[in-house]
N, C-alpha and C positions, 0 to 999 in steps of 0.2 A: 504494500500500500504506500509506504515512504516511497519508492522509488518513482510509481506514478505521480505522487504528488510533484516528486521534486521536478519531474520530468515539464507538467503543466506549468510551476513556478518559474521554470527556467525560461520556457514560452514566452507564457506571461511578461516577463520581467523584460525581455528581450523585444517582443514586438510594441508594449509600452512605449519604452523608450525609443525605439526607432521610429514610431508615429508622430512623436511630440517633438525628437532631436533630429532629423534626417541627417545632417550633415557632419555631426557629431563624431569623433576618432576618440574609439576607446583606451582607454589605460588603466594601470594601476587604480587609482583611486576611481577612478570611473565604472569599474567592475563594482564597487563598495556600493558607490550610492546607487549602482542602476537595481541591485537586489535589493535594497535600502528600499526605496521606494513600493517597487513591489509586494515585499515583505510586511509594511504596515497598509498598504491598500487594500491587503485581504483581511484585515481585521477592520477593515473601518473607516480608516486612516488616509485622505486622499489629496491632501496639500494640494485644498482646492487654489489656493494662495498663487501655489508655483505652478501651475495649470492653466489658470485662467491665461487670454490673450493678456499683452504688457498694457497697461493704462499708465496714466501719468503718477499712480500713485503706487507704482509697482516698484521692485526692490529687486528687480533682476537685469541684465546686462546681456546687449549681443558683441560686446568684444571680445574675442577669442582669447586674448592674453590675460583678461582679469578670470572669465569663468575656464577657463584649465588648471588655472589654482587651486580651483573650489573653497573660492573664499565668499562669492556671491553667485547666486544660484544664474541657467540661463536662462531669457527668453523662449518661451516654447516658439515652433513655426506656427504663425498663424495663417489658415487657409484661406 
């Protein structure tokens, strides 16, 4: 049963992220949060915050050099 699960998590956590980041190159710490996220959306958890399109009151960055830090979060793509 864990293995299936893990298996759906791994999806999950994967197609998430590629929907919301398209352009996005993974790494170290990019593997962290991509199951980070995933991992509290299935309990509940869906930083609606970092999801929604940017507005002016938003707290997140399309500069490549600030969010590869992972010091502030990035702009999702909006369609």
């Amino acid at each position: 049963f864990l293995i299936i699960l893990l298996v759906f998590f791994v999806a999950f956590a994967v197609a998430s992220e590629s929907v919301l980041y398209p352009q996005k190159k993974l790494s170290g710490p990019g593997i962290f949060y991509l199951f980070r996220m995933a991992y509290w959306s299935m309990f509940g958890e869906h930083f609606l915050s970092d999801i929604d399109a940017p507005n002016s009151t938003s707290e997140c960055t399309t500069d490549p050099s600030i969010y590869n830090t992972y010091t502030t979060v990035r702009c999702p793509t909006a369609v």
